[in-house]
matplotlib code that plots the C-alpha trace (Angstrom):
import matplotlib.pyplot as plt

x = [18.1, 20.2, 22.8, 23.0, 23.7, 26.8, 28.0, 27.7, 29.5, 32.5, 32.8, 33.4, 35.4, 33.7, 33.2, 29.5, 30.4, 31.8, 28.1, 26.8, 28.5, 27.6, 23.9, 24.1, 23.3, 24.8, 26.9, 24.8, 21.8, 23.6, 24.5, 20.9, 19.7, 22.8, 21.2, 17.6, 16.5, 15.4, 15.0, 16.2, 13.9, 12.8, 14.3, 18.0, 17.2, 18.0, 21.7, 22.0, 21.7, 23.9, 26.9, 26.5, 26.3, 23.1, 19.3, 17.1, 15.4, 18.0, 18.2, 14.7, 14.9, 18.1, 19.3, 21.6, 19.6, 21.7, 19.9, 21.0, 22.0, 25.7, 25.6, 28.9, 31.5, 32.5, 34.8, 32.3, 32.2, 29.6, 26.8, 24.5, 25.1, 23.7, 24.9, 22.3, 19.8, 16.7, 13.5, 10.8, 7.3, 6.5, 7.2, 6.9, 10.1, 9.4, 13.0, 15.4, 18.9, 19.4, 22.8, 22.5, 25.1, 24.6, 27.0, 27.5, 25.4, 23.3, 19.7, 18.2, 14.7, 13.3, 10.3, 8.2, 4.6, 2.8, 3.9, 7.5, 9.3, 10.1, 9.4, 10.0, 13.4, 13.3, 12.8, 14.6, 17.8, 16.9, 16.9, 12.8, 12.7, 15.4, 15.1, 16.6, 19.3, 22.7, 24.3, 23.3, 26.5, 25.8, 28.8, 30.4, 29.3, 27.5, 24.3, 24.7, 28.4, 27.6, 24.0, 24.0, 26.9, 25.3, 22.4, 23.3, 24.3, 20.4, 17.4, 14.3, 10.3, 8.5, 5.2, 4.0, 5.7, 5.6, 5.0, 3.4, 0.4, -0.5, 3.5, 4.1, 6.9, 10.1, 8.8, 9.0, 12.3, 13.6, 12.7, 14.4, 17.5, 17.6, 17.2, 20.1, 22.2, 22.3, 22.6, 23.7, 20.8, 22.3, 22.1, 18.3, 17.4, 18.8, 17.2, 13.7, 14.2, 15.1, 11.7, 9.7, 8.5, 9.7, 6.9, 4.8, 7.6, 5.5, 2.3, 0.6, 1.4, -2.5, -3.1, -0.6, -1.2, -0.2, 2.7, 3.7, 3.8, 5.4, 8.5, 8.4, 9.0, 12.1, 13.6, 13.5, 15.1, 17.8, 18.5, 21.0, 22.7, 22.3, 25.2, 21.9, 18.4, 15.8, 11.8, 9.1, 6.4, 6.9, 4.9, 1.5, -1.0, 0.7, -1.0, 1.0, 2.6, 4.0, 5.4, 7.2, 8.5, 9.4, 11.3, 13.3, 13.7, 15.0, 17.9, 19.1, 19.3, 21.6, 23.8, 24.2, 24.2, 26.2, 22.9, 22.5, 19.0, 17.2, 13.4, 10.5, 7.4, 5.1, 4.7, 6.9, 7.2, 8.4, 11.0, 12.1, 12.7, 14.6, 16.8, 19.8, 19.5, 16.8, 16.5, 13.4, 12.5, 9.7, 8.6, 11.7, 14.5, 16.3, 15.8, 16.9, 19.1, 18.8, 21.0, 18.2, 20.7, 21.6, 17.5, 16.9, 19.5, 17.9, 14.5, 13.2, 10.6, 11.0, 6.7, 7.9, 10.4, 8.9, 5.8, 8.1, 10.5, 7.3, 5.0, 6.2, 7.9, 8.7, 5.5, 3.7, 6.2, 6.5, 3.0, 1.5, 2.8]
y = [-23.8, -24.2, -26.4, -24.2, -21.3, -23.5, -24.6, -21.1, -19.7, -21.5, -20.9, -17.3, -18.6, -17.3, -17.9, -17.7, -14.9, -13.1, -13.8, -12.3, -9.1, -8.5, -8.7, -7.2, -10.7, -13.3, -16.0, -18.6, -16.9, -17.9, -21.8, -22.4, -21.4, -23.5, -26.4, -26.0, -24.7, -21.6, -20.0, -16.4, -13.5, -11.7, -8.8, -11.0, -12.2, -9.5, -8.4, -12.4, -13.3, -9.7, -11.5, -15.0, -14.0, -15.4, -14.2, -14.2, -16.7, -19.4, -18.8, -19.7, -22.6, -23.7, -24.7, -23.4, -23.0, -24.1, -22.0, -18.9, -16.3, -14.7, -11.0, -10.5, -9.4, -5.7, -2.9, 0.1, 2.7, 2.6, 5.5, 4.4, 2.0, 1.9, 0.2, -1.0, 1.3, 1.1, 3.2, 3.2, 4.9, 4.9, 1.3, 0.0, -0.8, -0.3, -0.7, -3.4, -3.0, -2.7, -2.9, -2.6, -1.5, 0.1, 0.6, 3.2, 2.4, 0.2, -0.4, -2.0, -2.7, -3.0, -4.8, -6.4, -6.5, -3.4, -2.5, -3.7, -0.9, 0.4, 4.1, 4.3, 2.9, 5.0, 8.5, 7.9, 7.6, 11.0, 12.1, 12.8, 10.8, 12.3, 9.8, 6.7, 4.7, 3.3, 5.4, 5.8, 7.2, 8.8, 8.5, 8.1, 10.6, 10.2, 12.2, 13.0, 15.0, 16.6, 16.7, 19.1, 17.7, 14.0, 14.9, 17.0, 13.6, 12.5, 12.9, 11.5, 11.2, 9.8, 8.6, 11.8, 14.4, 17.6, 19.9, 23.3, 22.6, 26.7, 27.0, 25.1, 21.9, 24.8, 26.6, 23.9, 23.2, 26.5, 26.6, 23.6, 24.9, 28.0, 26.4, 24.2, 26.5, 24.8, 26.3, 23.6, 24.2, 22.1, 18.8, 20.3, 19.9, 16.5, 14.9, 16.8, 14.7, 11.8, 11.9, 12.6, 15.8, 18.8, 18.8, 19.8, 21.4, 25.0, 23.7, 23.4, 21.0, 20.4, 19.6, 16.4, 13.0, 11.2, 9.8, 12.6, 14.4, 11.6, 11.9, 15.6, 15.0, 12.4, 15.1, 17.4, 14.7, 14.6, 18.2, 18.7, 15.5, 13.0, 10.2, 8.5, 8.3, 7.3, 6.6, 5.5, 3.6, 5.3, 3.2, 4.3, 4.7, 4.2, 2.4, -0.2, 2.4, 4.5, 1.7, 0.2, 4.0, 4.4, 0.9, 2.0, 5.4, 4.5, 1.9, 4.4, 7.0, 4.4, 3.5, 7.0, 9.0, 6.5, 7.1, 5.0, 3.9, 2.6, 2.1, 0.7, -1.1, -3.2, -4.6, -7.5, -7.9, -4.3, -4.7, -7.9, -6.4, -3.2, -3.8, -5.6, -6.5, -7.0, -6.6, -7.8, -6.5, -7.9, -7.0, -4.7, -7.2, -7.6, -10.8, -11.6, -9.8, -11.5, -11.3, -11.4, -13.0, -15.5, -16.2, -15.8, -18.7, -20.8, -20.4, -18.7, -15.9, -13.6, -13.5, -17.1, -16.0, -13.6, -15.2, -17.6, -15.9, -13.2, -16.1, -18.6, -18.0, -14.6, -12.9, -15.5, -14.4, -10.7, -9.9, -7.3, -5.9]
z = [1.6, 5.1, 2.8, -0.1, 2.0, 3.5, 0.7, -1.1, 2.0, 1.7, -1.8, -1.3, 1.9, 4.1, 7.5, 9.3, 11.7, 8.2, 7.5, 11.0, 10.8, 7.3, 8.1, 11.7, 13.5, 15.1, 13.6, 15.7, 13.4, 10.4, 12.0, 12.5, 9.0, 7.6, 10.0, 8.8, 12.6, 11.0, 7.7, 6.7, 7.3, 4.1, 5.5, 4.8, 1.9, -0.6, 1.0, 1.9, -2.1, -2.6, -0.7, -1.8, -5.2, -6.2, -7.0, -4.2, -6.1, -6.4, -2.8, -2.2, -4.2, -2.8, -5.7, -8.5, -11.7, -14.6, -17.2, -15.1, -17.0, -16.5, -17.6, -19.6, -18.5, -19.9, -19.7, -20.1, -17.9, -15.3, -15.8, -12.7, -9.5, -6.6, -3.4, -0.7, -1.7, 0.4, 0.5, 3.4, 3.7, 6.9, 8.5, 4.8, 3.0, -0.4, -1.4, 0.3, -0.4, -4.4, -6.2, -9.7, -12.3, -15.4, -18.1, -21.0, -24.2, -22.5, -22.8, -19.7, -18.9, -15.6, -14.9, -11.9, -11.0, -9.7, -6.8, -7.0, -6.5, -10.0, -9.9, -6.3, -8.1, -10.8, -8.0, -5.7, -7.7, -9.1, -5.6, -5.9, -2.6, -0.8, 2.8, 1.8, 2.6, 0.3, -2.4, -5.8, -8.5, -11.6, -13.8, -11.0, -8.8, -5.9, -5.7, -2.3, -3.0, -5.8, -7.1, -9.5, -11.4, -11.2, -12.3, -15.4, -17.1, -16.9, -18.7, -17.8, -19.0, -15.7, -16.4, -18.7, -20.1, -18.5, -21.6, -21.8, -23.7, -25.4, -26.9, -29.9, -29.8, -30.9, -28.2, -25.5, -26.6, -26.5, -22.9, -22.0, -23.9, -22.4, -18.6, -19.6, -21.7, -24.7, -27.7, -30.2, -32.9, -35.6, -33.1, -31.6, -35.3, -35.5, -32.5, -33.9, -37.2, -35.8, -33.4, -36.6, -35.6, -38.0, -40.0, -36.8, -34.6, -34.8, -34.0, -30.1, -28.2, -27.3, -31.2, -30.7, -30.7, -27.3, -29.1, -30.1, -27.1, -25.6, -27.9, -27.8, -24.0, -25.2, -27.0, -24.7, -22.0, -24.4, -25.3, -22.6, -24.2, -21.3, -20.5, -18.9, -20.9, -17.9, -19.3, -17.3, -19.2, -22.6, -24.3, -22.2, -24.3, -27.6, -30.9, -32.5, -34.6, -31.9, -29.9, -32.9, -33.9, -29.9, -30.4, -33.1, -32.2, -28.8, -30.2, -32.7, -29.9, -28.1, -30.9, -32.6, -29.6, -27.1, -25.1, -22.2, -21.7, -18.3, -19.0, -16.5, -18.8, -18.2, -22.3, -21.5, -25.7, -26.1, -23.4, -24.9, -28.2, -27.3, -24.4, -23.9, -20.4, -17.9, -14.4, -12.7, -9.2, -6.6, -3.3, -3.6, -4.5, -7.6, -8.1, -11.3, -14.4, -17.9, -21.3, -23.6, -26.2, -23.9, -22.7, -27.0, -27.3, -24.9, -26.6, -23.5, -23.9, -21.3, -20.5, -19.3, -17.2, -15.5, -14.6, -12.9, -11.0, -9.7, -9.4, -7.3, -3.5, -3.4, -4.6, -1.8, 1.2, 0.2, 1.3, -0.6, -3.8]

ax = plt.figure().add_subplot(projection="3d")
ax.plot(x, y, z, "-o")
ax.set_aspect("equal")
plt.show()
């Protein structure tokens, strides 16, 4: 590794105290891990790969992979980034310096093994957890200025839906309408149809089906007309059927709408199918992104891939997951 972290260093041309003071250490720190004295802490490893512009695991392997995947370049606008965003319980760090960027009509998946960091991910962006370190923008606003603005660009469905049970799916959404002020009844209808649920709009929510209530809670993400579509395991619990209507529902939401969609699943196939872009976190590292065209057009599956990458060094170093 010691040589691949030189030789990556003076690509960027950089020198090792540049190193040092990026990672609050010594620049004789960084000589004896280009030597092979010493190896990098986990703790380095994540903003280490950041600034050498690799994955933690190429850095682990010391190697460049030539199969790595180079996620196009675009000219979208950004709808979410983070920048060194870190998340501890206690003396555990759950999340160790993220930077991810997100961009406008994309569909990104995020996957890792329990325990990863995914929803701790997924909450703390939306300011659920508010003691946490780095910066998370939401179209471009950073949560921490202006919240309220931020935020109003986002929908989300973590885990469940939260759905009043006794009132009938209208009813539901008239709530969530009137909380956000939206009174656009021609596109309400629309997003109803489109989540196959006029014919049973009026009924209770208690007399749906789990997929049902689970894109009853979708459309009510999306009634405020989100720049920013976040779901946690939507597929929980779903038949065949429902995933596949999810799947579909989902990518027409992104190309009609312009939706941006962020989801966290552990049905690798599902993932595969819908999103454009992957991004697979463990032990609180990003540690890869993939192009699913790109992984498609190397014959890849991504169920390969990602017992690989969380498999191998950095699931044994990283402890507990």
């Amino acid at each position: 590794m010691g040589q691949f972290i030189s030789e990556l260093r003076k690509e960027k041309g950089l020198t090792q105290k540049d190193i040092g003071d990026k990672l609050n250490i010594t620049d004789n720190s960084v000589s004896k891990w280009e030597r092979g004295i010493n190896a990098p802490d986990i703790y380095y490893l994540g903003p280490l790969s950041e600034i050498l512009g690799v994955s933690v695991k190429e850095l682990l392997n010391g190697e460049r992979n030539i199969r790595k995947r180079k996620i196009k370049k675009t000219d979208k606008k950004i709808v979410l980034e983070t920048k060194n965003l870190s998340k501890n319980f206690g003396n555990k760090k759950i999340l160790k310096a993220i930077n991810m960027k997100i961009y406008e009509g994309d569909i990104v998946g995020l996957i890792g093994p329990n325990g990863a960091g995914k929803t701790t991910f997924i909450k703390t962006i939306l300011n659920l957890y508010k003691e946490r370190e780095g910066e998370v923008f939401i179209c471009g606003i950073n949560i921490d200025q202006d919240f309220e603005k931020a935020i109003s660009n986002v929908g989300c469905v973590i885990e469940n839906p939260d759905l009043y049970p006794h009132l009938s799916g209208y009813k539901n959404i008239k709530i969530v309408s009137l909380l956000n002020n939206i009174k656009d009844d021609e596109y309400i209808e629309k997003i109803v149809k489109l989540f196959k649920l006029n014919a049973r709009i009026k009924d209770k929510v208690k007399k749906y089906s789990l997929g049902m209530k689970q894109r009853l809670g979708i459309v009510c993400a999306l009634i405020k007309k989100p720049k920013l579509l976040i779901l946690d395991e939507p597929t929980n619990g779903l038949d065949p059927l429902g995933i596949k209507e999810l799947r579909d529902i989902i990518k027409n939401i992104s190309e009609d709408m312009n939706v941006t969609v962020l989801i966290s699943s552990h049905i690798l196939s599902e993932i595969e199918n819908i999103c454009d872009r992957i991004v697979i976190i463990d032990n609180g590292y990003i540690i890869d992104e993939i192009d699913i065209d790109d992984m498609k057009s190397h014959e890849i599956s991504l169920e390969q891939e990602f017992l690989k990458l969380t498999s191998g060094t950095v699931g044994q170093i990283g402890g507990e997951l």
